[in-house]
N, C-alpha and C positions, 0 to 999 in steps of 0.2 A: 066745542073745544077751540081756543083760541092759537092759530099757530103761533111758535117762538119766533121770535126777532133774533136775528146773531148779535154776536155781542162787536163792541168796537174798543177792545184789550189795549193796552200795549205793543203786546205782539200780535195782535189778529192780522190775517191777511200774507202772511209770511213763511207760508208753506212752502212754497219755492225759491224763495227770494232769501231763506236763511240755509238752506238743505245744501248738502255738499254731495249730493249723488254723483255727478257727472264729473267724469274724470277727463285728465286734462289741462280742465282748467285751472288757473294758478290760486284764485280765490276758493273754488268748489275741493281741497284736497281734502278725504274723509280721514278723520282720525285726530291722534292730540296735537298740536303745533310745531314744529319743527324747534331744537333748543335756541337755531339762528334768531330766530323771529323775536324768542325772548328778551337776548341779548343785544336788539337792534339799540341803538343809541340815536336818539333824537334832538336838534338844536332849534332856538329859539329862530324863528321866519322860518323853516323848511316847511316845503308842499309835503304833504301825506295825504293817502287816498283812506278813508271811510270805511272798512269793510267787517262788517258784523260778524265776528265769530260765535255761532251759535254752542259751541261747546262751554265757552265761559258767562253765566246769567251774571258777575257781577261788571259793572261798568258798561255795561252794554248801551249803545247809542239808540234811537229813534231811528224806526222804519224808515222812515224820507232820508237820514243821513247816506243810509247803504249806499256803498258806492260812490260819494260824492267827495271830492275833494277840497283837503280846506290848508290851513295856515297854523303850525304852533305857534300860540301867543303865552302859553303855560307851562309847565313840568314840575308834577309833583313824583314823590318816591313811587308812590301804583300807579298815576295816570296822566292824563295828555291835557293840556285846555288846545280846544282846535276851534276856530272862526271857520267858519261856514256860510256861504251864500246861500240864502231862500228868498226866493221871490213870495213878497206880501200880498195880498188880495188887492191894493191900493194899487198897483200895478210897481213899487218900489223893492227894490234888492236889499234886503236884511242881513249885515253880518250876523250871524245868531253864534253866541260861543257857548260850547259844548263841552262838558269836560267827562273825560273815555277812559277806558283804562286803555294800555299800549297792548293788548292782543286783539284789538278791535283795528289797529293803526296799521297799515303798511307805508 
């Protein structure tokens, strides 16, 4: 019998890195969104930080995004376009734009 290989998902690897157990934290808070959060209002150049809310699947950002802060260059009615810095394998920094819905943005 051949063992199984894990899979490499979307969300694989995210077991901690999306969980809101720990309390405290201002990212980690367990439950549905606060209504503020909804009603944040975002302008074109502001800094926003990255932060994957696992209770909403739709607009959800890539694993690497979590936590990283980037730039609105977008706003649609559901969501955000954010530039993001990634470093390339070439050893070059990548704006890469990303577009989120706004319960993913703080």
């Amino acid at each position: 019998a051949r063992a199984m290989v894990h899979s490499y998902g979307y969300r694989s690897g995210t077991r901690n890195k999306y969980s809101k157990k720990l309390q405290g934290e201002e990212h980690r808070r367990p439950g549905p969104p606060s209504t503020g959060r909804m009603l944040q209002t975002y302008r074109l150049g502001e800094h926003v930080d990255v932060i994957a809310d696992s209770a909403f699947q739709k607009g959800l950002p890539h694993k690497f995004y979590h936590g990283r802060t980037g730039v609105v260059y977008n706003i649609t009615p559901r969501g955000l376009g954010v530039i993001v810095n990634k470093p390339h394998r070439n050893g070059k920094i990548m704006g890469k734009r990303i577009c989120i819905r706004h319960t993913h943005v703080r």
